[in-house]
C-alpha positions in Angstrom: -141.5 50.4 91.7 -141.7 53.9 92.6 -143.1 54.8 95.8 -145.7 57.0 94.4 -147.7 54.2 92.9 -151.0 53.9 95.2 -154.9 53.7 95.5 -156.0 56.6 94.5 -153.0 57.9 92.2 -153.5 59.2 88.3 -151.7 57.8 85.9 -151.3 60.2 82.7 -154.2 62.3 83.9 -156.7 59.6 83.3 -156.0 55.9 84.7 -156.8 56.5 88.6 -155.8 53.3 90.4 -158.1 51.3 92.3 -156.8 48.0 93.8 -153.6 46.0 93.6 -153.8 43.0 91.8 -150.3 41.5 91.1 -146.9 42.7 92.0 -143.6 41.0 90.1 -140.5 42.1 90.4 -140.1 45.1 88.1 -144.2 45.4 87.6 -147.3 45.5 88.7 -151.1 45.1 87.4 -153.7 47.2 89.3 -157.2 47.4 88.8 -158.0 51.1 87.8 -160.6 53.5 86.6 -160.7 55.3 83.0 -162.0 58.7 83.9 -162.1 60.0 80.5 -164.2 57.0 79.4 -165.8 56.1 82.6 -165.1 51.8 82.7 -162.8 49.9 84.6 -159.3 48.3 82.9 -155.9 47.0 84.4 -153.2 48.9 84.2 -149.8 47.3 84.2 -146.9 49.5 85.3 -143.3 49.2 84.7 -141.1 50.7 87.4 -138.0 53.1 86.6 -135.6 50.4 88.3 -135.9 48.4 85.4 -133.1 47.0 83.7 -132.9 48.3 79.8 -133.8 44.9 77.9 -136.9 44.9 80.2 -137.7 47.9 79.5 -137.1 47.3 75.6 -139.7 44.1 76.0 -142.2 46.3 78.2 -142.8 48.8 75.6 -143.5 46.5 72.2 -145.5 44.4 74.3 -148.6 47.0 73.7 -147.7 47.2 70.0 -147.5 42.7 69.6 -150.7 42.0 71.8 -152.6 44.9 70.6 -152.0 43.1 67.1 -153.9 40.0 68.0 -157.8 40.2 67.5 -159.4 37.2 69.5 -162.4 36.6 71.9 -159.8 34.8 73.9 -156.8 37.3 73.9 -156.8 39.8 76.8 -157.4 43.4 74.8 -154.9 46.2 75.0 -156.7 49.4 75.0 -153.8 51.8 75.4 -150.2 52.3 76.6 -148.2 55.1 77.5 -145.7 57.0 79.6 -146.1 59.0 83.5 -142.9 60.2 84.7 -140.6 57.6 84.8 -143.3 54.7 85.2 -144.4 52.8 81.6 -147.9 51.5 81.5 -150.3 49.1 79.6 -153.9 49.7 79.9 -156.1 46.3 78.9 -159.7 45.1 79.4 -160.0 44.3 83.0 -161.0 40.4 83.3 -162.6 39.5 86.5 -162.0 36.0 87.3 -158.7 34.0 88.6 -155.9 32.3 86.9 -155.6 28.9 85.8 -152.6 28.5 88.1 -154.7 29.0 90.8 -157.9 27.2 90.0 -155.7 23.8 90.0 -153.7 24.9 93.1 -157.2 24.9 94.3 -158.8 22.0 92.5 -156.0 19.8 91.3 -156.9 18.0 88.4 -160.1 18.8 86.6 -161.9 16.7 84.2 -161.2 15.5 81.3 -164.1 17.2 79.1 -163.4 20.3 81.2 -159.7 20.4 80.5 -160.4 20.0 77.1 -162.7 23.0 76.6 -160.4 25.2 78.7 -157.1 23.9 76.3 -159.3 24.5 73.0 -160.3 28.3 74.4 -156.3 28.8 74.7 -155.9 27.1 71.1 -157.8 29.5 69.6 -155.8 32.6 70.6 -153.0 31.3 70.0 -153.4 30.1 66.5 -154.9 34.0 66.2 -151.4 35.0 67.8 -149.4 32.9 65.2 -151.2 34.5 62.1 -150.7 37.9 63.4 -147.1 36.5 62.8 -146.0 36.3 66.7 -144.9 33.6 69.5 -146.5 33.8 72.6 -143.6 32.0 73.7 -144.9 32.0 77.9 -147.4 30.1 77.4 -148.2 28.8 81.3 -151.6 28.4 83.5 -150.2 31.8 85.4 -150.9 33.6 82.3 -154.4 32.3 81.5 -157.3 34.1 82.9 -160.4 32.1 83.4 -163.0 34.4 83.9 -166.5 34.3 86.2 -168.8 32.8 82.4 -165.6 30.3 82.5 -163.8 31.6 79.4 -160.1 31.7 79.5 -158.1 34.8 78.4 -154.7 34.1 77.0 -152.5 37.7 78.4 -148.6 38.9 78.8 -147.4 38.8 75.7 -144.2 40.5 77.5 -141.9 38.2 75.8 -143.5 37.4 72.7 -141.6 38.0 69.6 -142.2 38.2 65.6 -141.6 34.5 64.3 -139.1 35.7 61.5 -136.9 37.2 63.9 -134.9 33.8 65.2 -132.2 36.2 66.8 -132.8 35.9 70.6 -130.4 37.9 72.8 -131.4 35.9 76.4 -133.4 32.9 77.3 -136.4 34.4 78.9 -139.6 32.8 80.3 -140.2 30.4 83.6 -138.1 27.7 83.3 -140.4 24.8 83.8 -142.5 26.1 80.4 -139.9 26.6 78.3 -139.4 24.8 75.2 -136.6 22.0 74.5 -135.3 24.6 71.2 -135.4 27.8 73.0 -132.6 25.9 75.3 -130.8 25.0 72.5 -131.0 28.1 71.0 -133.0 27.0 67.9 -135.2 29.2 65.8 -138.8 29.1 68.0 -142.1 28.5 65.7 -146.4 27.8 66.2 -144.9 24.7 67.2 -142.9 26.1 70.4 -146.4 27.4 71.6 -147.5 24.3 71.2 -145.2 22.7 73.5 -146.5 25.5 75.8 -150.0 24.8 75.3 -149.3 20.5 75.7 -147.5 21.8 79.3 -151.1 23.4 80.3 -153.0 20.1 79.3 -150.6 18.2 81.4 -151.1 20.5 84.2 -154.9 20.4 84.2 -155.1 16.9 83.7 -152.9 15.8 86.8 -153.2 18.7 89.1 -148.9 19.3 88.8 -146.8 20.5 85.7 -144.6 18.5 84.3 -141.6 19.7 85.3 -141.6 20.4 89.1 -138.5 21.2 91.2 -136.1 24.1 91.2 -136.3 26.3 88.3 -132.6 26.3 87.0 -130.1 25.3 84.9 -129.8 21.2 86.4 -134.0 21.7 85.3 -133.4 22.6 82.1 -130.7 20.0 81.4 -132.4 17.3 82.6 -135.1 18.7 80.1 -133.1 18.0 77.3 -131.6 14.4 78.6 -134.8 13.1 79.9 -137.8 14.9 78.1 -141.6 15.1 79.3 -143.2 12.7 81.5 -146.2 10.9 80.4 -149.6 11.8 82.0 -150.4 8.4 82.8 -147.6 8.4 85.2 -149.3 10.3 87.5 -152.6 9.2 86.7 -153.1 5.6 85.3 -156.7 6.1 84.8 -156.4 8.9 81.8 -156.9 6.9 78.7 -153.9 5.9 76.5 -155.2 8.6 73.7 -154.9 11.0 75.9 -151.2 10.0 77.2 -150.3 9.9 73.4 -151.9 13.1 72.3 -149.8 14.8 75.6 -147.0 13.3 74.4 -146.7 13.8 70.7 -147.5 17.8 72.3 -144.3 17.2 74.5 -142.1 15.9 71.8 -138.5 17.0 72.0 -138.3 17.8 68.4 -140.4 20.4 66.9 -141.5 18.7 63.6 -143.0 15.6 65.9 -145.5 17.9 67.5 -149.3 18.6 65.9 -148.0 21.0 63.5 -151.3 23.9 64.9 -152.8 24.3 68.3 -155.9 23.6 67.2 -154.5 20.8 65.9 -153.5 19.9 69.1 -156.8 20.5 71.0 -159.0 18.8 67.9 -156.7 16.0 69.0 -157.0 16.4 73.0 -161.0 16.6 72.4 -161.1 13.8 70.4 -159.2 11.7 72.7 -161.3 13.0 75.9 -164.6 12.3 74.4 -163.7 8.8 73.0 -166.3 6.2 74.4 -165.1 3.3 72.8 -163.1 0.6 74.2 -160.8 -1.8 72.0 -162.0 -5.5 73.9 -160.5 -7.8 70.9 -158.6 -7.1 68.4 -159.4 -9.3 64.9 -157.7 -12.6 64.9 -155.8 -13.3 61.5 -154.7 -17.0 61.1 -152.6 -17.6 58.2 -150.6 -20.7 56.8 -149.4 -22.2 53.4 -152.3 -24.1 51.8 -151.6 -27.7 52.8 -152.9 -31.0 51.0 -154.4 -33.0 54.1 -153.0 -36.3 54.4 -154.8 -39.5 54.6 -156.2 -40.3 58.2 -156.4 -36.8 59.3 -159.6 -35.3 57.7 -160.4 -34.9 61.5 -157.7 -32.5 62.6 -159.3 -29.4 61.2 -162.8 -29.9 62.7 -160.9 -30.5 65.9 -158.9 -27.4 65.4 -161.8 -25.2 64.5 -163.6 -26.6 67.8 -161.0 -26.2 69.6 -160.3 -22.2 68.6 -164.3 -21.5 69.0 -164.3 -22.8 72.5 -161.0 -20.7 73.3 -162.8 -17.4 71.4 -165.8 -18.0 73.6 -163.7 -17.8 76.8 -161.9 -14.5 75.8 -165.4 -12.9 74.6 -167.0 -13.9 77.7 -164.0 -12.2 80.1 -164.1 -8.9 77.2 -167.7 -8.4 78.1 -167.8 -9.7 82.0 -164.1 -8.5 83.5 -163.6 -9.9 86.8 -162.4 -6.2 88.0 -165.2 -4.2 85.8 -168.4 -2.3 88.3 -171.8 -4.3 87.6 -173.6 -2.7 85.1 -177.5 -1.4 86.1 -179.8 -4.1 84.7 -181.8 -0.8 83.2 -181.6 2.9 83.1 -179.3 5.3 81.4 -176.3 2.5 80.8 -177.2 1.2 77.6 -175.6 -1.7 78.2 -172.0 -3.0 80.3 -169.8 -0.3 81.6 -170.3 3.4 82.9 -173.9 3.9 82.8 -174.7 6.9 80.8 -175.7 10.1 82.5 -175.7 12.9 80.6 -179.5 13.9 80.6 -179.8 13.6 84.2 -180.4 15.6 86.7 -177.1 15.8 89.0 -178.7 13.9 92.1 -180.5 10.8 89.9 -176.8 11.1 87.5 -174.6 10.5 91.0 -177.5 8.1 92.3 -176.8 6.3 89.1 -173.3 6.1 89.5 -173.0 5.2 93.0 -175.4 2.2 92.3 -173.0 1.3 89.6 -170.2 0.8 92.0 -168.5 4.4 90.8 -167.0 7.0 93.0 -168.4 10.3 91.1 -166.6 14.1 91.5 -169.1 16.9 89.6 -168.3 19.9 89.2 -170.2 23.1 87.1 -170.0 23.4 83.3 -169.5 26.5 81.9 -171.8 26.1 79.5 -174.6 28.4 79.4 -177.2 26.6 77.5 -179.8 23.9 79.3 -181.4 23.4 82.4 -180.9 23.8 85.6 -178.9 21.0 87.4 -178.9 18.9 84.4 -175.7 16.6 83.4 -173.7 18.0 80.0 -170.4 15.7 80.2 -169.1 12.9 81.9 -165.6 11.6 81.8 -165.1 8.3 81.0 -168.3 8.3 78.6 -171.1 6.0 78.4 -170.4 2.4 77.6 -166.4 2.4 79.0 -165.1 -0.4 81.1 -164.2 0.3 83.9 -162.7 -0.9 87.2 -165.3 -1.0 90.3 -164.4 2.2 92.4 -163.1 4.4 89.3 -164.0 8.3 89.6 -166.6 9.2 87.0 -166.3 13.3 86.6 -169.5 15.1 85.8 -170.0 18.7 84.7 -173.9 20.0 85.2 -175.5 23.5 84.6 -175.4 25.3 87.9 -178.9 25.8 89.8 -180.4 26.0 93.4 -180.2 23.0 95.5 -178.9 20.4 92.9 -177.3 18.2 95.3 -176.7 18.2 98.9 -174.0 15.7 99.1 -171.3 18.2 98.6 -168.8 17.9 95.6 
């Protein structure tokens, strides 16, 4: 960068810098001051020691993300050219980036991960009818404000979908897609691969693909393929593993053909409350003509099966590993009592009676009252081993618990 960028500097006349926020190699984002406007953007600058394709990238990234028109898309005000130094003027988003919230957190519940992946969804499914990939599509470039929305930003890299010509492989290693290695045209669907990458993420606490970013990483992409969730954490539900995975596919045609598609699917999964105990038994044979002296054999078959279908329905609904269920309250019955309702003191109360381990955290939803319960994760009714973490998400208020989340 050059040396004159610093608090206090003019960019154009008009952007007066206010506070470093990000430095890359080749760029940086500061937080600035429009004078001729009076209100506060980011302003990303471009250094002269930038390489020429950089450059080329830097300057239709205004143009591409200035195209796309969403409540979740980071908006590009303005862009333009001081000395030798590019720039990108967007709406300043106060808030942090996913990247960091799970560095912080680790893995965040399931209803929570959900809303946060459906946000992201929508912008990009506004990105692909504006006829453009993302095509970096990673937590670092997802801005969750202070209400809790996220804001999908740096579209540096992002190209028009007809244009399957791509000169370098571009983009943090560990998000890149299985066809952009193999040099394939890229489609919705390679943002979708993206998009399944940052449900992974906030579902375990750790991408998918961790280790050295290089080419050994990106081979053993192509040989091996994604993990599954549940590898790292055996108590997400097998709908969620399989809507992950069919995200993850290797082959772009085997992924949910949409991102919306995708997070209808990841929502879905998260708020499923049913449990599959038993499935239906199906008994068939040939039609036989019973011979004489064995009238009896069917009665004693039939008594013998109901005694055996008794036994299994009796484990289904009493598992010798599954937490008591209250005798009355909010449980409705066997299983994870149901708390959403509650205040966040009687929910956890609930839980802990239960024989659940609880982690709550704030929802950010704006509607309801104070301290009350929105989501829980699993849902009402779910078997469950004794000792499984119940996640809660409550509006925030004074004082709604003292045990300390």
């Amino acid at each position: 960068m050059t040396t004159a960028l610093d608090i206090g500097h003019v960019l154009a006349r008009r952007y007066r810098l206010v506070e470093r926020i990000d430095r890359g190699g080749t760029a940086e984002v500061w937080r600035a001051r429009d004078l001729r406007l009076e209100r506060d953007v980011a302003v990303k600058v471009l250094g002269a020691e930038a390489d020429p394709a950089f450059r080329e990238r830097f300057t239709t990234e205004a143009r591409r993300a200035a195209a796309v028109i969403h409540p979740h898309v980071v908006v590009i005000f303005d862009e333009g050219q001081d000395g030798n130094d590019a720039f990108i003027v967007m709406e300043e988003v106060r808030g942090r980036s996913l990247r960091d919230i799970v560095a912080e957190r680790g893995a965040l519940p399931g209803g929570e991960a959900a809303a946060l992946v459906g946000q992201i969804a929508g912008a990009l499914d506004a990105t692909h009818r504006a006829d453009l990939v993302h095509l970096d599509v990673k937590p670092a470039n997802v801005i969750v404000d202070e209400a809790g929305n996220a804001k999908l930003t740096d579209f540096g890299i992002a190209r028009a979908a007809r244009d399957s010509d791509e000169r370098e492989l571009v983009g943090t290693a560990r998000y890149i897609a299985p066809e952009r290695i193999e040099g394939r045209p890229v489609t919705a669907r390679t943002d979708v691969y993206g998009l399944a990458l940052v449900a992974y993420e906030l579902l375990t606490g750790q991408p998918a693909f961790a280790g050295a970013e290089n080419e050994d990483l990106l081979r053993d992409r192509l040989e091996r393929g994604a993990p599954h969730p549940r590898s790292v954490d055996a108590s997400l539900s097998g709908r969620v593993d399989a809507v992950v995975a069919k995200g993850l596919a290797r082959e772009p045609e085997r992924r949910y053909p949409t991102a919306g598609a995708f997070s209808a699917a990841l929502t879905e999964a998260v708020n499923d409350e049913t449990t599959q105990v038993l499935g239906p038994i199906v008994v068939t044979s040939a039609p036989r003509r019973p011979r004489r002296g064995s009238l009896l054999a069917p009665a004693l078959l039939g008594l013998v099966l109901a005694l055996l279908l008794g036994v299994v329905l009796f484990f289904a609904r009493f598992p010798a590993t599954a937490a008591p269920a209250p005798s009355a309250g909010p449980s409705g019955g066997a299983g994870v009592p149901r708390v959403i309702g509650l205040k966040l003191e009687a929910a956890i109360t609930s839980l802990q009676a239960a024989g659940f381990n609880v982690r709550w955290n704030v929802s950010s939803a704006s509607q309801g009252q104070s301290c009350d319960v929105v989501s829980q994760d699993p849902g009402a009714g779910t078997l469950a081993a004794r000792g499984t973490y119940v996640s809660v998400l409550y509006i925030a208020g004074k004082d709604c618990t003292r045990k300390g989340g």
